[in-house]
Every structure is written in C-alpha cells, then in structure tokens.
HTML snippet that shows the backbone in 3Dmol.js (N, CA, C, O; Angstrom):
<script src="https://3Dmol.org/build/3Dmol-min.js"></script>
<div id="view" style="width:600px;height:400px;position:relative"></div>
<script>
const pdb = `
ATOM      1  N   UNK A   1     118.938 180.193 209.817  1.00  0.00           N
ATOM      2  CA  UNK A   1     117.743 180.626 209.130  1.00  0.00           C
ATOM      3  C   UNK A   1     116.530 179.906 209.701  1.00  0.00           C
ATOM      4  O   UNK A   1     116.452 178.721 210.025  1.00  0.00           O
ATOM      5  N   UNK A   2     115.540 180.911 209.764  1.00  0.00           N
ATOM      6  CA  UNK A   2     114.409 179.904 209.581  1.00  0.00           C
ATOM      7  C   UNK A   2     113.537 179.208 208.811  1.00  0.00           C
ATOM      8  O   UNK A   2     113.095 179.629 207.743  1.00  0.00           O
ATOM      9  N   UNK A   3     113.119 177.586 209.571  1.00  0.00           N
ATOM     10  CA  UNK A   3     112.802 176.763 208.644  1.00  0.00           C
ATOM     11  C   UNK A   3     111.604 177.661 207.843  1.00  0.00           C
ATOM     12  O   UNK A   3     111.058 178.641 208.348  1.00  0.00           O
ATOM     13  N   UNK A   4     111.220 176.970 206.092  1.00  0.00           N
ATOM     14  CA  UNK A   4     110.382 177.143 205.358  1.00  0.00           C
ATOM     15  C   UNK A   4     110.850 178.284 205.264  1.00  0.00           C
ATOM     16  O   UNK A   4     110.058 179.116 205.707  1.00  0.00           O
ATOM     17  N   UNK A   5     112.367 178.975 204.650  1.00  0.00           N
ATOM     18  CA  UNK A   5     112.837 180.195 203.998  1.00  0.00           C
ATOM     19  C   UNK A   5     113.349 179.882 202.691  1.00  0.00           C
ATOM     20  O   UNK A   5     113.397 178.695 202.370  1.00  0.00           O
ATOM     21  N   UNK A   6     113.814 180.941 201.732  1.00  0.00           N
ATOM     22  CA  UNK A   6     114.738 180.607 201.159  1.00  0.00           C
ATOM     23  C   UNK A   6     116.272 181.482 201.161  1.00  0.00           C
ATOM     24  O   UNK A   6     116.280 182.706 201.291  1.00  0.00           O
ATOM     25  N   UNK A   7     117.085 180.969 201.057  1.00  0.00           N
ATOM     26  CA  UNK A   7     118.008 182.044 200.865  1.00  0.00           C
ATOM     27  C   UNK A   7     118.261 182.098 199.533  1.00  0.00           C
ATOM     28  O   UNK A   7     118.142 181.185 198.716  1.00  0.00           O
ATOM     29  N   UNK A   8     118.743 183.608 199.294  1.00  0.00           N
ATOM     30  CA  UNK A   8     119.537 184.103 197.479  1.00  0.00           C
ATOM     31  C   UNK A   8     120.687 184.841 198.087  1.00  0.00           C
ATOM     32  O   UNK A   8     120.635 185.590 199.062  1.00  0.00           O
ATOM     33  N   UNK A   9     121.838 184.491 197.300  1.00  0.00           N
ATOM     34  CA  UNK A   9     122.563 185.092 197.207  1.00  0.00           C
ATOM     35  C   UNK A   9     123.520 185.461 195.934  1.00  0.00           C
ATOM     36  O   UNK A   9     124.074 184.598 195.253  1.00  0.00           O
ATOM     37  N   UNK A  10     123.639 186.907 195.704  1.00  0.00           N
ATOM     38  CA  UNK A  10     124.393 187.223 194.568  1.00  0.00           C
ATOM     39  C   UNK A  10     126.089 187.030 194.711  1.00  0.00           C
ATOM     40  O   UNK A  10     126.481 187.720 195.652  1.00  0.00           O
ATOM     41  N   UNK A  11     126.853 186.523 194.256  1.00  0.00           N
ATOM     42  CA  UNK A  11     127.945 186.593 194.424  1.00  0.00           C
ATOM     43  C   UNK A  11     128.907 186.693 193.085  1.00  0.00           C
ATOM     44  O   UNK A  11     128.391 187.055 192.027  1.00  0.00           O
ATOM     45  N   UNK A  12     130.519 186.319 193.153  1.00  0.00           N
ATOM     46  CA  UNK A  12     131.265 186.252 192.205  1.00  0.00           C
ATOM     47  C   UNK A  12     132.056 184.863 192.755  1.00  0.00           C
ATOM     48  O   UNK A  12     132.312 184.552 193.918  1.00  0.00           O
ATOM     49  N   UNK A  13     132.318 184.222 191.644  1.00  0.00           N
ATOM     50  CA  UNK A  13     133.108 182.762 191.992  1.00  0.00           C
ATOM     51  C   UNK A  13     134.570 182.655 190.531  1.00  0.00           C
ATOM     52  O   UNK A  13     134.781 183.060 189.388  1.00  0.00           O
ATOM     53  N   UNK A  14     135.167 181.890 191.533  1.00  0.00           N
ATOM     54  CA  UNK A  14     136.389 181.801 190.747  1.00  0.00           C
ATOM     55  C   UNK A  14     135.919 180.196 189.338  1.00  0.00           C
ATOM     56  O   UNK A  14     135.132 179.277 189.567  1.00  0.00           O
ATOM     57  N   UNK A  15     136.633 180.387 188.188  1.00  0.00           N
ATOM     58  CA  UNK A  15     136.468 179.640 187.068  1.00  0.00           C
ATOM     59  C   UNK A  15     137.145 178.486 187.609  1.00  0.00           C
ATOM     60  O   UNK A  15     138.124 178.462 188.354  1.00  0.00           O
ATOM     61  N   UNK A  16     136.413 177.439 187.075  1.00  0.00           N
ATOM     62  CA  UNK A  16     136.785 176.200 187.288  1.00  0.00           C
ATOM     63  C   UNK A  16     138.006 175.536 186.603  1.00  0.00           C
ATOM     64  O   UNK A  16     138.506 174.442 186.866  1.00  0.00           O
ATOM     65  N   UNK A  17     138.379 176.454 185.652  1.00  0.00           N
ATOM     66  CA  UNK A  17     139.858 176.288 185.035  1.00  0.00           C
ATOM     67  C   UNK A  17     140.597 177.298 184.851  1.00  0.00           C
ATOM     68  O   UNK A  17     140.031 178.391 184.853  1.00  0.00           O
ATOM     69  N   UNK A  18     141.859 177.257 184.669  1.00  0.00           N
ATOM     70  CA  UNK A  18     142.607 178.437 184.931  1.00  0.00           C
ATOM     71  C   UNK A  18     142.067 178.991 183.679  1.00  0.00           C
ATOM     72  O   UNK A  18     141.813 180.140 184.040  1.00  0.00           O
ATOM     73  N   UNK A  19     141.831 178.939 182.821  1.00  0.00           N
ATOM     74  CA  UNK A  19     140.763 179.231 181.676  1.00  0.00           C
ATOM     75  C   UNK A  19     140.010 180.103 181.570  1.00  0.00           C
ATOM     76  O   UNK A  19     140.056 181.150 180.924  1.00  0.00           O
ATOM     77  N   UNK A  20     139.164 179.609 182.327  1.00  0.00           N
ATOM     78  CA  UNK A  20     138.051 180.172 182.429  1.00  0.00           C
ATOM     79  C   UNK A  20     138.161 181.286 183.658  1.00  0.00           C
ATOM     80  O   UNK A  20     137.325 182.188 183.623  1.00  0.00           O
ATOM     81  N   UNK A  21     139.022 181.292 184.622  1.00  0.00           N
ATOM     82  CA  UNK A  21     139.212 181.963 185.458  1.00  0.00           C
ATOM     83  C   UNK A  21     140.111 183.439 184.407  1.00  0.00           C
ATOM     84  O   UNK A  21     139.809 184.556 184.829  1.00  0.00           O
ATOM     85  N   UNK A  22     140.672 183.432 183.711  1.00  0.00           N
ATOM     86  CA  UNK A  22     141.129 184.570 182.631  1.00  0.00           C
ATOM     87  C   UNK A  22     140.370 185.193 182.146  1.00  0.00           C
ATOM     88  O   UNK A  22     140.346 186.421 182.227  1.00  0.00           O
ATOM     89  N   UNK A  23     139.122 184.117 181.181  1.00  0.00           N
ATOM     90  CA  UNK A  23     138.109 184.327 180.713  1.00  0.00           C
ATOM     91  C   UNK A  23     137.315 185.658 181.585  1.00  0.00           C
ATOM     92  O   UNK A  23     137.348 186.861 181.325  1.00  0.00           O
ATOM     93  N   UNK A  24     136.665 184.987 182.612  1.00  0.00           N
ATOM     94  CA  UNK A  24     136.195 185.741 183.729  1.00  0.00           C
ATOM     95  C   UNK A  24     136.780 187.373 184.059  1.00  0.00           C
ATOM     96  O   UNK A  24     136.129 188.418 184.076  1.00  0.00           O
ATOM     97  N   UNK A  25     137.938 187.201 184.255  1.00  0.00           N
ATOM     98  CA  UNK A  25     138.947 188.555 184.715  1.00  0.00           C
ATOM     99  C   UNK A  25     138.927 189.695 183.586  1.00  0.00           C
ATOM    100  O   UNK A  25     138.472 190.839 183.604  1.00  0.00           O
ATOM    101  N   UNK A  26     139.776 188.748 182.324  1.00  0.00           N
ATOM    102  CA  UNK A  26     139.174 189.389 181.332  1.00  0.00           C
ATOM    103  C   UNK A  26     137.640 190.526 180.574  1.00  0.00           C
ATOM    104  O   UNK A  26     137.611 191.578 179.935  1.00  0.00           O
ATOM    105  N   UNK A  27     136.868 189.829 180.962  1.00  0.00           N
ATOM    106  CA  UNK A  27     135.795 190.085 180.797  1.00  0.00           C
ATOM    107  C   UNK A  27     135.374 191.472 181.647  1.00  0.00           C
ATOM    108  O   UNK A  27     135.008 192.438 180.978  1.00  0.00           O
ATOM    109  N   UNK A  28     135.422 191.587 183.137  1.00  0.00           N
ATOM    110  CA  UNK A  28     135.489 192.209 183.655  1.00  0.00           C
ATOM    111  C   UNK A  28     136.198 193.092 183.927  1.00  0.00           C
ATOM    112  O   UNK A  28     135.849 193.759 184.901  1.00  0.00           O
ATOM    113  N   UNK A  29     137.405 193.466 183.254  1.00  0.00           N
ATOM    114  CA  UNK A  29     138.320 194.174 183.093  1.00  0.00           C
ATOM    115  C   UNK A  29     138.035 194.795 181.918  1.00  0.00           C
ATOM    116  O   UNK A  29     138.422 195.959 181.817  1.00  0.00           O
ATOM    117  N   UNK A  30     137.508 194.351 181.093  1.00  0.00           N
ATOM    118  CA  UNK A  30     137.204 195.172 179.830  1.00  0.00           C
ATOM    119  C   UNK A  30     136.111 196.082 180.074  1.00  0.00           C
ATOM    120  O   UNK A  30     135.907 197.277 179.859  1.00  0.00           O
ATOM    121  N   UNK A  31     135.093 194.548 180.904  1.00  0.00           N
ATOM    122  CA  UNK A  31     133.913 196.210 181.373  1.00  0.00           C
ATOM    123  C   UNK A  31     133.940 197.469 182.150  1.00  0.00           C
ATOM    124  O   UNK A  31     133.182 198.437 182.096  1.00  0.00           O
ATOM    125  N   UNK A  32     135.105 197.214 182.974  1.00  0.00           N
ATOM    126  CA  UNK A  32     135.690 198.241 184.219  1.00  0.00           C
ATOM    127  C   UNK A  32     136.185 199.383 182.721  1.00  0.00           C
ATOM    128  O   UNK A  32     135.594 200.367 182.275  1.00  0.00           O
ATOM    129  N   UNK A  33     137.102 198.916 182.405  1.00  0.00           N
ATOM    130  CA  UNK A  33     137.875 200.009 181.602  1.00  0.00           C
ATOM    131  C   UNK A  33     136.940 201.101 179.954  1.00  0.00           C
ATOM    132  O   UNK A  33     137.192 201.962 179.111  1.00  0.00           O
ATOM    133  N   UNK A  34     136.001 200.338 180.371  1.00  0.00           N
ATOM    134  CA  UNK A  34     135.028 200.909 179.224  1.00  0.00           C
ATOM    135  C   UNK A  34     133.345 201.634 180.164  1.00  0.00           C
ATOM    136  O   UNK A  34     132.249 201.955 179.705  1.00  0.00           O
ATOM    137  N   UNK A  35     133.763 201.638 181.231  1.00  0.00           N
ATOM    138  CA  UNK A  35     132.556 201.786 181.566  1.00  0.00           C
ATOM    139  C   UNK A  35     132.136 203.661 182.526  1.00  0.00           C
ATOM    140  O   UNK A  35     131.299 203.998 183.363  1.00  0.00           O
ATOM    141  N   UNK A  36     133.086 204.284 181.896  1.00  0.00           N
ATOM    142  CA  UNK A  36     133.021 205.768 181.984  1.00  0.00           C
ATOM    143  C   UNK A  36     134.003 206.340 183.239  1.00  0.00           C
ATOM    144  O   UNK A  36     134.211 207.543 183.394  1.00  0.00           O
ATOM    145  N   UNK A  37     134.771 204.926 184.410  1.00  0.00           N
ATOM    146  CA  UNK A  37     135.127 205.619 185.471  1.00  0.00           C
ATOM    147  C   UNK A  37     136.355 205.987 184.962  1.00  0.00           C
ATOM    148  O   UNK A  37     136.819 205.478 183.942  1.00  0.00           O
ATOM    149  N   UNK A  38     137.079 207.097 185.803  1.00  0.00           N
ATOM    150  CA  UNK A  38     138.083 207.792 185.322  1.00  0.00           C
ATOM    151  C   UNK A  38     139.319 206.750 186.221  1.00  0.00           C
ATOM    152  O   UNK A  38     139.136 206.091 187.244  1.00  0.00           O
ATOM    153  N   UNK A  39     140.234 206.866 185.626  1.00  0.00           N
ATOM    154  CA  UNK A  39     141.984 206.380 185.863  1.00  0.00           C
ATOM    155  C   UNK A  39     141.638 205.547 187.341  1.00  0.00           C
ATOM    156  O   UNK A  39     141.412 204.352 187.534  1.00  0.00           O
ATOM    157  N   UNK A  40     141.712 206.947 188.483  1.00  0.00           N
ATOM    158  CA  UNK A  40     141.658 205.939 189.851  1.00  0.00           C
ATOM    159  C   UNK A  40     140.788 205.518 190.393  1.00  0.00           C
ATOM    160  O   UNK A  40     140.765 205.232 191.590  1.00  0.00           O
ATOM    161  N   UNK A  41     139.595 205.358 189.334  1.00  0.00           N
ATOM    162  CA  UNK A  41     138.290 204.700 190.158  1.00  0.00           C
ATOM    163  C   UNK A  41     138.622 203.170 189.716  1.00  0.00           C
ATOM    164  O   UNK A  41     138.469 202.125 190.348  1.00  0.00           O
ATOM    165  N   UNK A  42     139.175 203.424 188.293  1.00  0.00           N
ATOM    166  CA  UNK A  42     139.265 201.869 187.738  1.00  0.00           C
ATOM    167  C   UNK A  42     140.241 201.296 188.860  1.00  0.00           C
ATOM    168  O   UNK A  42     139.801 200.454 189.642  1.00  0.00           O
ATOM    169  N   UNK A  43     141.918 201.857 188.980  1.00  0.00           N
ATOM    170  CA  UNK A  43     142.739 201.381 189.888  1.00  0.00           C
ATOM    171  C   UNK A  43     141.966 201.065 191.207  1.00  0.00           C
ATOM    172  O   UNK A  43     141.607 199.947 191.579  1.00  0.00           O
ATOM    173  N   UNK A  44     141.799 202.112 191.767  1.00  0.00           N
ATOM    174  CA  UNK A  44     140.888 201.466 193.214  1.00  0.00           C
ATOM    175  C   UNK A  44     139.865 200.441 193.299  1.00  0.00           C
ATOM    176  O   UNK A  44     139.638 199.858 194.359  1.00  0.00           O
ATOM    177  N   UNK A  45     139.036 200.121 191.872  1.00  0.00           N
ATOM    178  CA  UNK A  45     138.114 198.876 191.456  1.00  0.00           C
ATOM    179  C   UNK A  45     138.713 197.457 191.632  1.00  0.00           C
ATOM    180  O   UNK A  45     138.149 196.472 192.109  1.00  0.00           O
ATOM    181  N   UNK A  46     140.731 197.619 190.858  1.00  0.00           N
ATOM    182  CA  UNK A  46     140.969 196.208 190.640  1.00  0.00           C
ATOM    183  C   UNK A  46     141.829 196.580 191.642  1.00  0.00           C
ATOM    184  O   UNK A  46     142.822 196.129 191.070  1.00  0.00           O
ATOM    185  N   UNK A  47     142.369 197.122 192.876  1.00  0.00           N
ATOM    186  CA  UNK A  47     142.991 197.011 194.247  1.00  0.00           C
ATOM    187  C   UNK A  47     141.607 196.016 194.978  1.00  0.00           C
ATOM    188  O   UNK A  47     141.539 195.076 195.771  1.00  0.00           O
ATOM    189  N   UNK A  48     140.872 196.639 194.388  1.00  0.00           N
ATOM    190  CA  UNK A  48     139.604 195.964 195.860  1.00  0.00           C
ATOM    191  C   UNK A  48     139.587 194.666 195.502  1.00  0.00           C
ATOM    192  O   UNK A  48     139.441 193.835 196.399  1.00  0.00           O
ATOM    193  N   UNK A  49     139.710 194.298 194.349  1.00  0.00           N
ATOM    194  CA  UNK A  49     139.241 192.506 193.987  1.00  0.00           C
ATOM    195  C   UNK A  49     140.662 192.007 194.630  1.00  0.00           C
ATOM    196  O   UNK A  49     140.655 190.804 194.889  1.00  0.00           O
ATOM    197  N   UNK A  50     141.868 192.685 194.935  1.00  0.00           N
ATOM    198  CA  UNK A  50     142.518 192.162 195.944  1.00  0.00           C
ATOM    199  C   UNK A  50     142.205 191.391 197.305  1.00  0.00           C
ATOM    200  O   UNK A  50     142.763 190.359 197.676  1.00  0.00           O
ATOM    201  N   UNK A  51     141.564 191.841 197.737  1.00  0.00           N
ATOM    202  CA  UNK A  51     140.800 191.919 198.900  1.00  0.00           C
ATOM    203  C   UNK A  51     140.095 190.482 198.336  1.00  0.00           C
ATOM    204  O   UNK A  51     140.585 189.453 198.799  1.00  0.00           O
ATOM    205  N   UNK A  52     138.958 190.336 197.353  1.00  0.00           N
ATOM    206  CA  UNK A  52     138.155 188.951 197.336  1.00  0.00           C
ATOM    207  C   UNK A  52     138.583 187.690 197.784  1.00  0.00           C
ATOM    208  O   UNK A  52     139.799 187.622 197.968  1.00  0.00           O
ATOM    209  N   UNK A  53     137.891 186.602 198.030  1.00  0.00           N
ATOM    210  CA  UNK A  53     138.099 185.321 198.834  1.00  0.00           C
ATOM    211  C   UNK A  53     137.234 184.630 197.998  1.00  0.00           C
ATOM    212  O   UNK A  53     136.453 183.939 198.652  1.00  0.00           O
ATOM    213  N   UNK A  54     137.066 184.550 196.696  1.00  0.00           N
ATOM    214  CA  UNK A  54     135.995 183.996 196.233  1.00  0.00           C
ATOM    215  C   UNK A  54     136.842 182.357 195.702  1.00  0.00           C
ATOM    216  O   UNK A  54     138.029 182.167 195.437  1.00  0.00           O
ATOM    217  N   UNK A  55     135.396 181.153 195.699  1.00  0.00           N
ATOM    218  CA  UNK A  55     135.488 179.787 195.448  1.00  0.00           C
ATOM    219  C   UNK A  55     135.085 179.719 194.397  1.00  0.00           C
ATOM    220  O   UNK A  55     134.624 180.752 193.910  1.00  0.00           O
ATOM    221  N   UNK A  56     135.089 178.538 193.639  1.00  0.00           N
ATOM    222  CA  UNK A  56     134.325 178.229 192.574  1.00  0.00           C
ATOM    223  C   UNK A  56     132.601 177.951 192.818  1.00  0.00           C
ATOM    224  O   UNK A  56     131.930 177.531 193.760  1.00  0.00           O
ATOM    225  N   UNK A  57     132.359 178.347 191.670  1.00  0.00           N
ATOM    226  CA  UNK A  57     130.304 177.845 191.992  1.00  0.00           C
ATOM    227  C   UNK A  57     130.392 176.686 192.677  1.00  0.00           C
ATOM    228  O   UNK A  57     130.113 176.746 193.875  1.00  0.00           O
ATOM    229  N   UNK A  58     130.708 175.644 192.220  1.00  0.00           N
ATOM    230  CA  UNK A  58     130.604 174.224 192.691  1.00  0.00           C
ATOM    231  C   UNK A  58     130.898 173.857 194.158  1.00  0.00           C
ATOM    232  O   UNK A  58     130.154 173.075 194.749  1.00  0.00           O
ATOM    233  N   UNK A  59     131.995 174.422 194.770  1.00  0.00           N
ATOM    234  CA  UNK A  59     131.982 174.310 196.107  1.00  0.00           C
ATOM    235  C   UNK A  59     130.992 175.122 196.950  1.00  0.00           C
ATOM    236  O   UNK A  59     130.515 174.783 198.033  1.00  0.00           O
ATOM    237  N   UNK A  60     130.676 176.691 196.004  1.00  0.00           N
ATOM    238  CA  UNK A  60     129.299 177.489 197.120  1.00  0.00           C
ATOM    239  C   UNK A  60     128.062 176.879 197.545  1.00  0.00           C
ATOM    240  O   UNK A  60     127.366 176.992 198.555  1.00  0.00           O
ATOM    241  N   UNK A  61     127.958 175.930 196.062  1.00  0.00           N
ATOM    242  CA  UNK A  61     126.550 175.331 196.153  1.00  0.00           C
ATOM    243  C   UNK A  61     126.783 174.088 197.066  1.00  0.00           C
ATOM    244  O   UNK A  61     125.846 173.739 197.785  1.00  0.00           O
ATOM    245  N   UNK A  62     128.121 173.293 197.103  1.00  0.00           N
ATOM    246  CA  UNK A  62     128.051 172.430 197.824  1.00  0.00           C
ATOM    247  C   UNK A  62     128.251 172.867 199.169  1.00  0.00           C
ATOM    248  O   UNK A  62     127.747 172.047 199.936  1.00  0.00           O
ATOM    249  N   UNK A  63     128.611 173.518 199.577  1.00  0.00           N
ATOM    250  CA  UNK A  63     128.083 174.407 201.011  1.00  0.00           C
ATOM    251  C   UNK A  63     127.112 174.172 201.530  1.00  0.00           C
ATOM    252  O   UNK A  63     127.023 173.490 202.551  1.00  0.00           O
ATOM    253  N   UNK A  64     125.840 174.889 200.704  1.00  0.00           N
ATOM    254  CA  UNK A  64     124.669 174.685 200.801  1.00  0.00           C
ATOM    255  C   UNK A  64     123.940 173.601 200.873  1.00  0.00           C
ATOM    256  O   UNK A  64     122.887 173.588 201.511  1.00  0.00           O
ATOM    257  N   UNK A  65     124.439 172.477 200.183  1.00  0.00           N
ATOM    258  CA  UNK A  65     123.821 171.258 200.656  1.00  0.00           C
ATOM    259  C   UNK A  65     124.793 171.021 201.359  1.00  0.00           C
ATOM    260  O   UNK A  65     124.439 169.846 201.461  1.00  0.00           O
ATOM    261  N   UNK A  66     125.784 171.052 201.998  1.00  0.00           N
ATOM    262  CA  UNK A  66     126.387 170.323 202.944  1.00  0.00           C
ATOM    263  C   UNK A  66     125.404 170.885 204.859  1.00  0.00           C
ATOM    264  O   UNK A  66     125.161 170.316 205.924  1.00  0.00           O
ATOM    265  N   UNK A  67     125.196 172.141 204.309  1.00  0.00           N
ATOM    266  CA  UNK A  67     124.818 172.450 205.285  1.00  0.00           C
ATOM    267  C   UNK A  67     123.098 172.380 205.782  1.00  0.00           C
ATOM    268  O   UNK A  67     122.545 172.903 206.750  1.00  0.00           O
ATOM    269  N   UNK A  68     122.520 171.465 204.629  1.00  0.00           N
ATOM    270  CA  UNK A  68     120.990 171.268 205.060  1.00  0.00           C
ATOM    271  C   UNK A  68     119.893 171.748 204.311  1.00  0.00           C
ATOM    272  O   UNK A  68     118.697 171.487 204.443  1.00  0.00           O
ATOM    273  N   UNK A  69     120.469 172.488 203.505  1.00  0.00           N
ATOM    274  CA  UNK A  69     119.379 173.180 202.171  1.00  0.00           C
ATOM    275  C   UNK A  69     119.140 172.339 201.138  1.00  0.00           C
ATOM    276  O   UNK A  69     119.835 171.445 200.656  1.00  0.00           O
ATOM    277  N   UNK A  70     117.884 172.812 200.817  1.00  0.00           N
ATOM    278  CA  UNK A  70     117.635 171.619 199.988  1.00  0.00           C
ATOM    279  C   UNK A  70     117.011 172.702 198.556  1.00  0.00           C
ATOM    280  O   UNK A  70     116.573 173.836 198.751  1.00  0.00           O
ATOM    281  N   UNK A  71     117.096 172.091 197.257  1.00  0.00           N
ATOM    282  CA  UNK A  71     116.580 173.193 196.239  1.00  0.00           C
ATOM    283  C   UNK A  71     117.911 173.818 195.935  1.00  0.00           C
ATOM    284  O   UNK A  71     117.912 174.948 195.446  1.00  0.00           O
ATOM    285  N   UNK A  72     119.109 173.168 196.187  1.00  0.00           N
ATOM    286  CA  UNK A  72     119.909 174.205 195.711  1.00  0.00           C
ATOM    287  C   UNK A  72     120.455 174.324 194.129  1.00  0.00           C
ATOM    288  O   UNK A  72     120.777 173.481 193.292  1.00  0.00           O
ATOM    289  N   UNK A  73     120.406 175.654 194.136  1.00  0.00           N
ATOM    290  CA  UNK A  73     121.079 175.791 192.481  1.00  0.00           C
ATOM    291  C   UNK A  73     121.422 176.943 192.231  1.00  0.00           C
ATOM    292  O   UNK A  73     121.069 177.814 193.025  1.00  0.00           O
ATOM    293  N   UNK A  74     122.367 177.385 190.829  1.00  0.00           N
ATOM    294  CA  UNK A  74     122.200 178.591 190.852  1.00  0.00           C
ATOM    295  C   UNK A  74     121.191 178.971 189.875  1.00  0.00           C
ATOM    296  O   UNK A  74     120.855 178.151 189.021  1.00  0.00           O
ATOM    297  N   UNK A  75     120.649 180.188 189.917  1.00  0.00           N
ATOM    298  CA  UNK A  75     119.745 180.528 189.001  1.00  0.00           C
ATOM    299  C   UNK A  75     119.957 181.479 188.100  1.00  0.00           C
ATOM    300  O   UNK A  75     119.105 181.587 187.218  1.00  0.00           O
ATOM    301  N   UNK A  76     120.863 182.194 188.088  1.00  0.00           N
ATOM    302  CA  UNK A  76     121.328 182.664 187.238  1.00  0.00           C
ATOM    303  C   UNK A  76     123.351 183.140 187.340  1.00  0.00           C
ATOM    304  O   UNK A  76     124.091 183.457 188.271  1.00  0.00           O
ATOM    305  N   UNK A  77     123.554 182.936 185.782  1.00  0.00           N
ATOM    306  CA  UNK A  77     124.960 183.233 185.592  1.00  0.00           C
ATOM    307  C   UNK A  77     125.709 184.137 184.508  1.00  0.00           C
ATOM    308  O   UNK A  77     125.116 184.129 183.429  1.00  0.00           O
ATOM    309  N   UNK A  78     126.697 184.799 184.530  1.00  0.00           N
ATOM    310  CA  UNK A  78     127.305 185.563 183.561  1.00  0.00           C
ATOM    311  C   UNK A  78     128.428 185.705 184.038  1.00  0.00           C
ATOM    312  O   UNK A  78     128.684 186.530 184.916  1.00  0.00           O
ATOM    313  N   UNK A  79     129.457 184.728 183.400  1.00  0.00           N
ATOM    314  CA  UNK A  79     130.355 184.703 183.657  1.00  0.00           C
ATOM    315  C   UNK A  79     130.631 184.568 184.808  1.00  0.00           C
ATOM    316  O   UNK A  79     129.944 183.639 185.234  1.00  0.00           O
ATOM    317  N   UNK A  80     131.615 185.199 186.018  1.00  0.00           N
ATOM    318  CA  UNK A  80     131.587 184.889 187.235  1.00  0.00           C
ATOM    319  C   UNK A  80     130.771 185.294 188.114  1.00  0.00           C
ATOM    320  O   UNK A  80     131.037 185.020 189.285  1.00  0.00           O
ATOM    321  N   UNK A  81     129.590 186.033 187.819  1.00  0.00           N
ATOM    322  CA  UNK A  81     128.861 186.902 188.558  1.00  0.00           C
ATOM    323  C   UNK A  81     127.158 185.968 188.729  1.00  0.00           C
ATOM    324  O   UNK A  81     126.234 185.964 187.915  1.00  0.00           O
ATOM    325  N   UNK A  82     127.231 185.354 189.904  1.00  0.00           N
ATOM    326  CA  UNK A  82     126.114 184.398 190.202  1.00  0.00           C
ATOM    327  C   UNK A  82     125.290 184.754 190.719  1.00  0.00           C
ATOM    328  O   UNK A  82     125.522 185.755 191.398  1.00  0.00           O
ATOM    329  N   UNK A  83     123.621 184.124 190.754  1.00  0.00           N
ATOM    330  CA  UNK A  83     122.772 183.907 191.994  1.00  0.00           C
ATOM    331  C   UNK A  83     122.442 182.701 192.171  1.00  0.00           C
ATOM    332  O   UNK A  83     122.110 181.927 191.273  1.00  0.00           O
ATOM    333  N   UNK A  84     122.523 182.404 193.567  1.00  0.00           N
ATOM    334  CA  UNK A  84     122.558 180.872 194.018  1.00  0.00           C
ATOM    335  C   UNK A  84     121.296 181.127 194.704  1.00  0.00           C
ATOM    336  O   UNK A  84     121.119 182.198 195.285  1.00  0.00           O
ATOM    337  N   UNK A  85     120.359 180.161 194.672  1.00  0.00           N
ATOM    338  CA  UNK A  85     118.947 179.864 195.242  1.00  0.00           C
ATOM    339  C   UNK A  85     119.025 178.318 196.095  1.00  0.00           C
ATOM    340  O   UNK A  85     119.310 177.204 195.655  1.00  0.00           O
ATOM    341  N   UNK A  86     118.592 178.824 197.698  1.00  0.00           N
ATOM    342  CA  UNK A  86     118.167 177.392 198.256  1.00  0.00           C
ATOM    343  C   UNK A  86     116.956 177.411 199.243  1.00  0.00           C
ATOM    344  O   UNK A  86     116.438 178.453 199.643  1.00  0.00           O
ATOM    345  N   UNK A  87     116.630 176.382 199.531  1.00  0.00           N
ATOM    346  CA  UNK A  87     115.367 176.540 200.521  1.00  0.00           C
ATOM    347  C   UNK A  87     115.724 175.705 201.851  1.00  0.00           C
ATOM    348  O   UNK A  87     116.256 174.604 201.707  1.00  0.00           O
ATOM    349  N   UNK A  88     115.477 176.145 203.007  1.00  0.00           N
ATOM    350  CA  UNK A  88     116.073 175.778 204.606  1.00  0.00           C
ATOM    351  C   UNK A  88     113.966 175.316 204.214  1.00  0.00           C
ATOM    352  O   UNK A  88     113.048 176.073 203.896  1.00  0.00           O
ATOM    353  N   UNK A  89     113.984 173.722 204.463  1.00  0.00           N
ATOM    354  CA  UNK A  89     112.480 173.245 205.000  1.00  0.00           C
ATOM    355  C   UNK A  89     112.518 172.428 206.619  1.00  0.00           C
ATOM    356  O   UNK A  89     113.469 172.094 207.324  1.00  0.00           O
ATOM    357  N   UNK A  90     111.364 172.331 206.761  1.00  0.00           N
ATOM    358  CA  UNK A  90     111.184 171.543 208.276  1.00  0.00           C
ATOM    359  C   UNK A  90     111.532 170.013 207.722  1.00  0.00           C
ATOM    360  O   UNK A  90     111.491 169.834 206.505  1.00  0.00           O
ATOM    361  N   UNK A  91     111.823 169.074 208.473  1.00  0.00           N
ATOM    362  CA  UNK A  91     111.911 167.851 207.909  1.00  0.00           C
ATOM    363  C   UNK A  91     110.976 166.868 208.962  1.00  0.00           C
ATOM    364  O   UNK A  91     110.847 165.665 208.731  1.00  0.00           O
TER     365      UNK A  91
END
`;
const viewer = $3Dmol.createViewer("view");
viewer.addModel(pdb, "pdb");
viewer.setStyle({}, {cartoon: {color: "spectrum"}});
viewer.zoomTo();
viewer.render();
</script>
C-alpha cells in the first residue's frame, strides 16, 4: 500500500471459543434459513462456508500490526461479521 492510506476490510472471523464460534454459526444459519432463499440456495450457501479459511479477530488485527499499520482496530462488529480499520503512515 501506499504510505498515508488506509485500509478497510469487511470480513468474517472465527469465535474465540468454541462457544462463541456456535454462537456465530448459529446465528447465521438461522438468518440463511429465514431469509426467503429456496432449499438449494440455502444448501449451496452452507457448501460454500466450506470453502472459508477464516481466523479469529484477534489474530487479523494482529496481522496488521505485525505488518506496519498503525490505527488498527475493528470498527465495527456483529457477531462474526467484521470491519477492521488501519492506516499504512510515512515514518
């Protein structure tokens, strides 16, 4: 990136306890199944989260400062569904 940017990114992160990681699934599974798509849109919805590679918040953000950003945080959350805010400055 270039210096004096910021990056955002929206993502999904895994729960920091197996807990909360249910919590999370849960949640989103209820909204999938209530949310008007028919039989194999839902199936093809939770095949694809097969596919995900997602971390917990805590390691994304530590990414971000590991890698030189400074300002990092997330700025907003619901449940597993994040936006993480950082700023790349000149030093």
């Amino acid at each position: 990136m270039k210096s004096n940017s910021i990056f955002i990114n929206a993502d999904q992160v895994l729960g920091n306890t197996e807990f909360l990681e249910s919590l999370y699934k849960s949640d989103w599974r209820n909204y999938v199944e209530h949310s008007g798509l028919d039989q194999q849109e839902i199936s093809s919805a939770i095949e694809r989260t097969k596919l995900d590679k997602m971390t917990t918040l805590n390691q994304q953000l530590g990414w971000l400062n590991e890698s030189g950003f400074t300002d990092v945080d997330c700025i907003y959350k619901y449940y597993n569904f994040v936006v993480m805010f950082a700023r790349k400055i000149d030093n």
